[in-house]
C-alpha positions as CSV (number, residue, x, y, z in Angstrom):
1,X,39.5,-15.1,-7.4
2,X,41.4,-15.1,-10.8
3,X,38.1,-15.9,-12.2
4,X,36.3,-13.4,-10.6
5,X,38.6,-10.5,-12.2
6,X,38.4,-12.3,-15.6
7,X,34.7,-11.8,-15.8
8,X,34.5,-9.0,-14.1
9,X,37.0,-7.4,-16.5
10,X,35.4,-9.0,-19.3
11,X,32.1,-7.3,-18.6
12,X,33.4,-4.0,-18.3
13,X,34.9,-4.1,-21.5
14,X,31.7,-3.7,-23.4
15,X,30.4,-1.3,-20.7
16,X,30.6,2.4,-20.7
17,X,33.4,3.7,-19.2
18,X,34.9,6.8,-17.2
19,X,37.8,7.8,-15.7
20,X,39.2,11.0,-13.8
21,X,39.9,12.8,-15.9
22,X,36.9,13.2,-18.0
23,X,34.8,16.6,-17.4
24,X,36.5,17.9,-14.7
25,X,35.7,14.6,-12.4
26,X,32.0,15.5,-12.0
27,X,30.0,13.0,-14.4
28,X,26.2,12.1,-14.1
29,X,25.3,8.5,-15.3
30,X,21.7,7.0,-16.0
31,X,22.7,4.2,-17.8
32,X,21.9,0.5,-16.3
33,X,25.8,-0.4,-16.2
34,X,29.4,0.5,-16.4
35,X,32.3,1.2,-15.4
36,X,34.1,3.8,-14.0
37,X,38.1,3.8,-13.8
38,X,40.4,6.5,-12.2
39,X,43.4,7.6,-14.1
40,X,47.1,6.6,-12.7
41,X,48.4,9.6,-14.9
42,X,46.5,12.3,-12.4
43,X,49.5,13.5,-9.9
44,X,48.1,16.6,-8.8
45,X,45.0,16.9,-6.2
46,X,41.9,15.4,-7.8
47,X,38.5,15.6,-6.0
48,X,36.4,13.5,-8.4
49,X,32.4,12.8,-8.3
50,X,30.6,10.3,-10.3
51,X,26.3,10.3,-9.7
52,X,24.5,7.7,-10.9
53,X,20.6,7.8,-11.1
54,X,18.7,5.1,-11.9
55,X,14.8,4.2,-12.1
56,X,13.2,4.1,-9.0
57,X,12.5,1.0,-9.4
58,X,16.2,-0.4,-9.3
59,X,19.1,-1.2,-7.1
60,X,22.7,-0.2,-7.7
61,X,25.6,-3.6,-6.8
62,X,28.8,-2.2,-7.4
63,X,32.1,-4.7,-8.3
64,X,35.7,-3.6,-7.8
65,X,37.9,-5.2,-9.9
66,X,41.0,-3.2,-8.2
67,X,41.5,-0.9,-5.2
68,X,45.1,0.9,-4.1
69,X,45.0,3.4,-2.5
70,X,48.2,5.2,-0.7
71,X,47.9,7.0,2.1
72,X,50.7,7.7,5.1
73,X,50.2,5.6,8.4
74,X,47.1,6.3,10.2
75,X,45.4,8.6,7.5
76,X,42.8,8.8,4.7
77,X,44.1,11.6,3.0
78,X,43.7,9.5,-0.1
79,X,39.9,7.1,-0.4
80,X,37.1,5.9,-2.6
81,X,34.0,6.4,-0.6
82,X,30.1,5.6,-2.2
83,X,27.2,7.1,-0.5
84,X,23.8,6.1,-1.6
85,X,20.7,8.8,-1.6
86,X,17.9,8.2,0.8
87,X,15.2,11.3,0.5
88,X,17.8,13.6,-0.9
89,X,20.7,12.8,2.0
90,X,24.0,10.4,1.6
91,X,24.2,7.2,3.3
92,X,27.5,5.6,3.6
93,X,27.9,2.3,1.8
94,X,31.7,2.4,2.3
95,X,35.2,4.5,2.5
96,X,38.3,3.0,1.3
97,X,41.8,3.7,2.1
98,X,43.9,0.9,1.7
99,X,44.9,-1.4,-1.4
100,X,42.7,-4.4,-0.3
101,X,40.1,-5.1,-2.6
102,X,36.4,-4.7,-1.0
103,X,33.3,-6.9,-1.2
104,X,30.6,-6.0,-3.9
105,X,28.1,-3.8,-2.3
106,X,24.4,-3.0,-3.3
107,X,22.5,-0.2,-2.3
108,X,18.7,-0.3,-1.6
109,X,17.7,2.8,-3.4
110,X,18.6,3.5,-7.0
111,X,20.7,7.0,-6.7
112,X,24.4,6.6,-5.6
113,X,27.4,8.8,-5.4
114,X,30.8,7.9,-5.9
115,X,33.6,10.0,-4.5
116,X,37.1,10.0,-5.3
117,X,40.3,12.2,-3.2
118,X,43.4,11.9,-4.1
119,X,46.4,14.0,-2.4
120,X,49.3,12.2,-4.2
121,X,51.6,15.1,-3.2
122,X,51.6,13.7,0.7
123,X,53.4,10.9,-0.8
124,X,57.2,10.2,-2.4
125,X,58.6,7.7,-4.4
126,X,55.3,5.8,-4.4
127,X,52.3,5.2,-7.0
128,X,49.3,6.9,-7.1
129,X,46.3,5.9,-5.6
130,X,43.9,4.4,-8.3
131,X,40.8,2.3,-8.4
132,X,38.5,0.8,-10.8
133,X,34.8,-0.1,-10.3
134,X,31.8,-1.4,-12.4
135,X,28.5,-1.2,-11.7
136,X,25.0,-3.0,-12.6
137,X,21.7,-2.2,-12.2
138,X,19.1,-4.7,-10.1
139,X,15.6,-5.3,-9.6
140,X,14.7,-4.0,-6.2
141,X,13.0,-7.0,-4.7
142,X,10.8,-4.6,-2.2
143,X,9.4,-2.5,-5.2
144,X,5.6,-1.9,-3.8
145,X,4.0,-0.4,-6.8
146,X,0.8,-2.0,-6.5
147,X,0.0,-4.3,-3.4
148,X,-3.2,-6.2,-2.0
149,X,-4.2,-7.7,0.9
150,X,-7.6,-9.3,2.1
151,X,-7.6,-10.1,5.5
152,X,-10.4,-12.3,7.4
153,X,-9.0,-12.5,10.8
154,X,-10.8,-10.6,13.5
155,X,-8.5,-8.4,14.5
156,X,-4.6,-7.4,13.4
157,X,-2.5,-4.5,13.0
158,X,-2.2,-2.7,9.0
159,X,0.5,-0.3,8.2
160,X,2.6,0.5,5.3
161,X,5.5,-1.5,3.3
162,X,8.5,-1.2,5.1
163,X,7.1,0.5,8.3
164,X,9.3,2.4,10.4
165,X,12.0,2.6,8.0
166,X,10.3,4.6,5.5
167,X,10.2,3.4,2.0
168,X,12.1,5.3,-1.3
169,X,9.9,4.0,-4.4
170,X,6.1,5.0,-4.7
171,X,3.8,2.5,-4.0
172,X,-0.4,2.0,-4.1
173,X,-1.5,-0.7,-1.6
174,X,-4.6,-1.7,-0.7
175,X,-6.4,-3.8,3.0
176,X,-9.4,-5.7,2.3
177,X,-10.8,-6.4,6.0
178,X,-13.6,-9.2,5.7
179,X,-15.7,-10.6,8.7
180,X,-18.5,-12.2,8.5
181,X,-22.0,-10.3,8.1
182,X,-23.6,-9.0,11.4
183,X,-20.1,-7.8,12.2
184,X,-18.2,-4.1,11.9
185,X,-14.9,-3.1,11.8
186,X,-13.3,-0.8,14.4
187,X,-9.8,0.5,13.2
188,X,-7.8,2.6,15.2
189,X,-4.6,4.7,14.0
190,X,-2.0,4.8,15.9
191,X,0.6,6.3,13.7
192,X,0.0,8.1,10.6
193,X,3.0,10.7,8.8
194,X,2.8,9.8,4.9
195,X,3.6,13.7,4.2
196,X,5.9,17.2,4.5
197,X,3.7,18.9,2.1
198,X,-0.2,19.2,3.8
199,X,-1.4,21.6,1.1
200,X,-0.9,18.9,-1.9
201,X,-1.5,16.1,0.1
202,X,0.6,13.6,-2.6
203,X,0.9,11.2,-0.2
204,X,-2.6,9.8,1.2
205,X,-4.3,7.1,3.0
206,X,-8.0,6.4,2.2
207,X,-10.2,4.5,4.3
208,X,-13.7,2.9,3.1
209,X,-17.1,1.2,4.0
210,X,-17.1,-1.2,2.0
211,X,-15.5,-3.8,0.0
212,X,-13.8,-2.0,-3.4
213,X,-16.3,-2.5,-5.6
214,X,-19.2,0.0,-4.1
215,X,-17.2,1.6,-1.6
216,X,-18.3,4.6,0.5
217,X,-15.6,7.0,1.7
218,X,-15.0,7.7,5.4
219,X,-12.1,9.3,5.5
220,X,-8.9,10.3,3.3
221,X,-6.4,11.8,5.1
222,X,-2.9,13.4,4.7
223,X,-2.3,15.3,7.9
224,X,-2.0,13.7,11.5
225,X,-2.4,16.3,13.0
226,X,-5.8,16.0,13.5
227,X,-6.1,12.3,13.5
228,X,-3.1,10.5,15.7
229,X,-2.6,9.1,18.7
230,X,-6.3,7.1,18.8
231,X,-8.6,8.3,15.4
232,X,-11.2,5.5,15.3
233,X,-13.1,4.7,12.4
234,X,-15.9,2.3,11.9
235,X,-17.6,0.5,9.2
236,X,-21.6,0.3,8.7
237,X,-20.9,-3.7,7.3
238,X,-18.6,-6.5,8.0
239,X,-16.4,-4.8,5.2
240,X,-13.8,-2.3,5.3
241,X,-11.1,-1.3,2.8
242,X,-7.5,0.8,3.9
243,X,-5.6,2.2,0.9
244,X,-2.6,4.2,0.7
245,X,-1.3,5.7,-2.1
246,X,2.6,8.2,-2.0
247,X,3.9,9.3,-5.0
248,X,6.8,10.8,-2.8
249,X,9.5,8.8,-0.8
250,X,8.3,8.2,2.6
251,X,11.7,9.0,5.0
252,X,12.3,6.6,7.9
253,X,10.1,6.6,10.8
254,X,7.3,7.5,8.0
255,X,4.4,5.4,7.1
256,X,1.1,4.5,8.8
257,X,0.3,1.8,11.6
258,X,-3.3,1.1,12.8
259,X,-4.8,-1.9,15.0
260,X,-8.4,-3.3,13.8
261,X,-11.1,-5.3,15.8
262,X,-14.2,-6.8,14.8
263,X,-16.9,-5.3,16.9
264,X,-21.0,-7.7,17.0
265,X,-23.3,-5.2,15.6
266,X,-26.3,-7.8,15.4
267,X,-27.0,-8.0,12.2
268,X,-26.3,-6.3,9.1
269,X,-23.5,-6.8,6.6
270,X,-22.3,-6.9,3.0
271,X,-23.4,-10.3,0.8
272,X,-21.8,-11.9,-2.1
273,X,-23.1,-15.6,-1.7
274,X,-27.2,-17.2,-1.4
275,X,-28.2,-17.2,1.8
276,X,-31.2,-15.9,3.9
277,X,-32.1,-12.6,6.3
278,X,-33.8,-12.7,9.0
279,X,-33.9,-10.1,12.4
280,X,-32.5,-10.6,16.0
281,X,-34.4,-12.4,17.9
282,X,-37.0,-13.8,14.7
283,X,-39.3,-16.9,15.5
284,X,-40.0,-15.3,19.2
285,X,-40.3,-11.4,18.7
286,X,-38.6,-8.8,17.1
287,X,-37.0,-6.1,19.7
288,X,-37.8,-2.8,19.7
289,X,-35.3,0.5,18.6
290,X,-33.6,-2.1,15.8
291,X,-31.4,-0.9,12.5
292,X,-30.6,-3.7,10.6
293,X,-29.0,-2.9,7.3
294,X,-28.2,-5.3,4.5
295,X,-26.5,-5.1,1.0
296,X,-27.0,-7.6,-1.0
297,X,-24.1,-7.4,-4.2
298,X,-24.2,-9.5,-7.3
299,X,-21.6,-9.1,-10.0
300,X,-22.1,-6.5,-12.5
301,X,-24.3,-9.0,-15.0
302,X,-26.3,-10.9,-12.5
303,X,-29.6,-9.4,-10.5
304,X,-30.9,-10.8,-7.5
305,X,-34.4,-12.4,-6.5
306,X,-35.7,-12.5,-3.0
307,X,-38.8,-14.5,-1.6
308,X,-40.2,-13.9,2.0
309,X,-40.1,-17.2,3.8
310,X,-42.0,-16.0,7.1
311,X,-43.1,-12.3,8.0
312,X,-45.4,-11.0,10.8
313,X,-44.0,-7.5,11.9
314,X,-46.0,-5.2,13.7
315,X,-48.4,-3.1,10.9
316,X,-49.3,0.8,10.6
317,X,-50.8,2.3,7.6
318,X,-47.7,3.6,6.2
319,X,-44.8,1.6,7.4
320,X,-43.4,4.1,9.2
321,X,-42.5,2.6,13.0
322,X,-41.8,-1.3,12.4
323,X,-41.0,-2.3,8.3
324,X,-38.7,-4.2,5.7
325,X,-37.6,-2.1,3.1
326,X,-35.7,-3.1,-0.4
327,X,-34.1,-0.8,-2.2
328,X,-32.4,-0.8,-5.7
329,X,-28.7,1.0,-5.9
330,X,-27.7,1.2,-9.4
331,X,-24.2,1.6,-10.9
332,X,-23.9,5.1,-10.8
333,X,-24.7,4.8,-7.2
334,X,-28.5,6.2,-7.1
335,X,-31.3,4.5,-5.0
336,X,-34.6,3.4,-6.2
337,X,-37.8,3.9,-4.5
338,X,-37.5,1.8,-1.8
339,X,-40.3,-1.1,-1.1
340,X,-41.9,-1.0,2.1
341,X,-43.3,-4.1,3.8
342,X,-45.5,-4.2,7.3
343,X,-47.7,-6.3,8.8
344,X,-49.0,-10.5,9.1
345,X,-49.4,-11.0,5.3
346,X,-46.1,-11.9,3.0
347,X,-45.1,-10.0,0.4
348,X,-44.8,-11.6,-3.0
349,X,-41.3,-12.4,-4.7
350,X,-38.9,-9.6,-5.8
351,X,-36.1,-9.4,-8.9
352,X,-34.2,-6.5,-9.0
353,X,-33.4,-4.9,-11.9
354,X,-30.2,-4.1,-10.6
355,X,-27.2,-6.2,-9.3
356,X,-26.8,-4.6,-6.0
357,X,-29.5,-4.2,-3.5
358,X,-30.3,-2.6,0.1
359,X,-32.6,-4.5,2.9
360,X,-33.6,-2.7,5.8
361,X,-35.2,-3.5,8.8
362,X,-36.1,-0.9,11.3
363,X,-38.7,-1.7,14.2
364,X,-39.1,1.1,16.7
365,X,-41.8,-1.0,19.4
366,X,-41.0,-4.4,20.9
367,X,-43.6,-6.7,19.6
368,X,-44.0,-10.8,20.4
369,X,-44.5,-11.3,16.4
370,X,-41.8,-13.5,15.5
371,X,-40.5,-10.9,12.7
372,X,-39.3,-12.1,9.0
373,X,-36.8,-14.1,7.0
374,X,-36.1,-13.4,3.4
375,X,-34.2,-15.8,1.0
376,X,-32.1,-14.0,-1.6
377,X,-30.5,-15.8,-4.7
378,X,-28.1,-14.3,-7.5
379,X,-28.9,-15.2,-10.7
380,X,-28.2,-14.7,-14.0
381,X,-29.6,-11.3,-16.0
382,X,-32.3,-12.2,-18.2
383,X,-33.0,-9.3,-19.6
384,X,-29.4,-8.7,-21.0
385,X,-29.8,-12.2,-22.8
């Protein structure tokens, strides 16, 4: 313990330091440590503040070197009490009123209050209550500026850092659901209140088909109102991304929770790797009223090149009713002409021009021709060489 007070009074000595007397008892600290000390000379009734108000990003541990204060039996006429600030309201972290000297304490947002009374004229032929306290600032270990998440399992619950108890310190996270292709996602909110303010919405949770590299929006929301108990969103691919951004505190009982399933859809999906396409059902017959949709995605410098394997689907002079189509989707998200393909005969070999591309199948008749399969490979760019 002797040891303790040594350092501790060491440290203070090259910290900033207050005491009671200075401005009236009512002084406003930003620094990242100090120390503030009440003054044995006050006699008369003292009501003293002290705020500090740090980053968000920071914790507040407080150390008290020494504590006395004197009080008649049974009362607190004279105390030391610290409140920290959650969403603009105190939160007791302690009230003193006795001489013993109290464990450090750390708050977990980065405003506090300290509050001094003293009523020294209740008392005779005794000293005045006095106390002296040093504080540090700390890393808050559940800062959430930026977070990510991918998530392959087929179902789970998402919902915000910290969920129920709300969470002081901005924060931008984002839930990459992956499954695997011929899959969608399902997600279902069951609690959403990120805001106060509707009209400026600077709290919001976005929701995407897609992975984050191409993504198409499907929803962003800042009001529940509309939207909880049971909002249900899907994806069009085996991709889906959830991202929340608040700028403002979110108070407890805040924050978002949703559930997510992985729902067969046939076929379909978002591709990142070599592999083939083919439709439900190919090598016996293709069915009839089927959407397949495919998206093939190559990084940013690579294209891809696709080479029909087998292909017998049902033919009409335009490709209207039964038909592979490939499209094009270049960066600044506009579709080429797409490439329509029908009929017994295989199509030659395709390279995009672009690194991202669109396969379709549509048949609207069921047919016994066994249907198609298309190998795909993602290869370097040629022409950027």
């Amino acid at each position: 313990m002797k040891l303790l007070i040594f350092t501790l009074c060491l440290v203070s000595a090259v910290f900033h330091s207050t005491s009671a007397s200075e401005s009236d008892c009512k002084v406003n600290f930003t620094e990242e440590h100090g120390t503030i000390i009440s003054s044995n000379a006050t006699t008369a009734n003292k009501n003293c503040t002290w705020i500090i108000n740090l980053p968000p990003t920071k914790l507040i541990k407080f150390f008290f070197s020494r504590v006395s204060m004197r009080n008649p039996e049974n009362s607190c006429i004279n105390n030391l009490s610290i409140n920290e600030t959650i969403n603009g309201n105190d939160s007791s972290l302690g009230l003193f009123c006795n001489d013993s000297t109290p464990l450090p304490l750390t708050t977990t947002t980065s405003t506090a209050r300290i509050t001094f009374q003293s009523n020294n004229s209740m008392l005779q032929n005794s000293t005045n209550s006095h106390f002296q306290l040093i504080w540090m600032s700390l890393d808050n270990p559940n800062v959430t500026q930026t977070c990510s998440k991918a998530i392959n399992e087929p179902s789970g619950a998402l919902m915000s850092p910290n969920y129920p108890n709300g969470n002081p310190l901005p924060f931008n996270c984002t839930y990459k659901i992956i499954q695997s292709p011929g899959k969608i996602i399902q997600l279902s909110l069951n609690d959403l209140h990120i805001t106060n303010d509707n009209k400026t919405c600077n709290n919001r949770l976005n929701i995407y088909d897609g992975d984050d590299e191409n993504p198409t929006m499907i929803a962003s929301i800042c009001d529940s109102k509309y939207y909880v108990p049971s909002r249900v969103f899907n994806s069009s691919t085996n991709y889906m991304t959830i991202r929340i951004i608040t700028e403002t505190p979110l108070a407890k009982y805040q924050g978002f929770h949703g559930v997510f399933e992985t729902i067969d859809n046939r076929c379909g999906g978002l591709l990142k790797e070599n592999g083939s396409i083919h439709n439900p059902g190919f090598g016996a017959e293709h069915e009839a009223n089927i959407r397949c949709k495919w998206r093939i995605q190559a990084p940013k410098d690579k294209v891809v090149t696709m080479k029909y394997s087998s292909f017998n689907i049902a033919w009409d002079p335009l490709c209207e009713n039964d038909y592979v189509a490939v499209t094009e989707v270049h960066a600044n998200g506009t579709r080429g002409m797409p490439s329509k393909h029908c009929g017994p005969e295989i199509p030659g070999a395709i390279i995009s021009n672009t690194s991202v591309v669109d396969v379709e199948f549509r048949s609207k008749t069921k047919d016994l021709l066994k249907g198609f399969k298309l190998d795909y490979s993602i290869v370097d760019n040629k022409g950027d060489k």
